[in-house]
N, C-alpha and C positions, 0 to 999 in steps of 0.2 A: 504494500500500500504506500501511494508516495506521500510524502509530507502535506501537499495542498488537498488530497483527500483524508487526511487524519485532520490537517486543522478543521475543514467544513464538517468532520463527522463530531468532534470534540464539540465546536461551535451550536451545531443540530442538537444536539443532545443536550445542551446547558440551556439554548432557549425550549427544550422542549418541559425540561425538570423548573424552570421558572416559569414558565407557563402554568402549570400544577400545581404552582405554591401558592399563587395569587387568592386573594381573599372574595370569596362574592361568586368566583365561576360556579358556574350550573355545573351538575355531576355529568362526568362523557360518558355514552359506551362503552367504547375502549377505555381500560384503563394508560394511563402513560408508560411507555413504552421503556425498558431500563437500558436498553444500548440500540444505538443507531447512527446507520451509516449511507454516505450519501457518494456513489461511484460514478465518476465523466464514464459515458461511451464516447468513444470520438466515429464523430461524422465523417473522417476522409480516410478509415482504412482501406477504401477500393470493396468491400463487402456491402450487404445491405444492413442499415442500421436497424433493422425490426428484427433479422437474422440474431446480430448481437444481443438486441436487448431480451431475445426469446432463449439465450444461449446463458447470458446472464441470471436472467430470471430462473432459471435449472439449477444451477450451480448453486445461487443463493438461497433456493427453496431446501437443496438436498443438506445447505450447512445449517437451518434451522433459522435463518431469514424471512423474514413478513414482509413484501411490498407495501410502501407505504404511500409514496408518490414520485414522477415524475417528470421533469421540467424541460422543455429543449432551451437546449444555448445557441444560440444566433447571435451573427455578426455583422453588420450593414446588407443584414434581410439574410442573409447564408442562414444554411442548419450546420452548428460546426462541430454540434454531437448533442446530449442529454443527460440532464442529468436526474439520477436514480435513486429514489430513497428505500430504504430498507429499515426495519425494529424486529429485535426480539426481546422476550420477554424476560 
């Protein structure tokens, strides 16, 4: 995992643990989630990007990963990949 995916997953996970601490929120479905992580696909490996994120999605289901959302990255209108959230519990 490289460093700018440990920071955004460290970062994802302290707004999601302050999020749950606030006073007043309505009780969620899900409860908050204890570790979470958020992987770029990149859009210009020459493959198709749905390939990847159907390839990711496998992988991250079989290590005990919950999809949780994800975002495309774009750059003056490009798709320059996506990014993928994951939680478990």
């Amino acid at each position: 995992m490289t460093n700018r995916i440990r920071m955004l997953a460290t970062a994802a996970a302290a707004v999601a643990i302050l999020a749950t601490a606030l006073p007043g929120q309505a009780a969620d479905k899900h409860p908050a989630a204890r570790t979470m992580i958020t992987v770029h696909v990149n859009g210009h490996l020459g493959s198709g990007l749905a390939r990847e994120v159907n390839e990711l999605h496998a992988k991250m289901e079989a290590e005990g990963w919950r999809f949780a959302g994800l975002v495309p990255h774009t750059e003056n209108g490009d798709t320059e990949g996506l990014w993928v959230t994951y939680v478990r519990d």
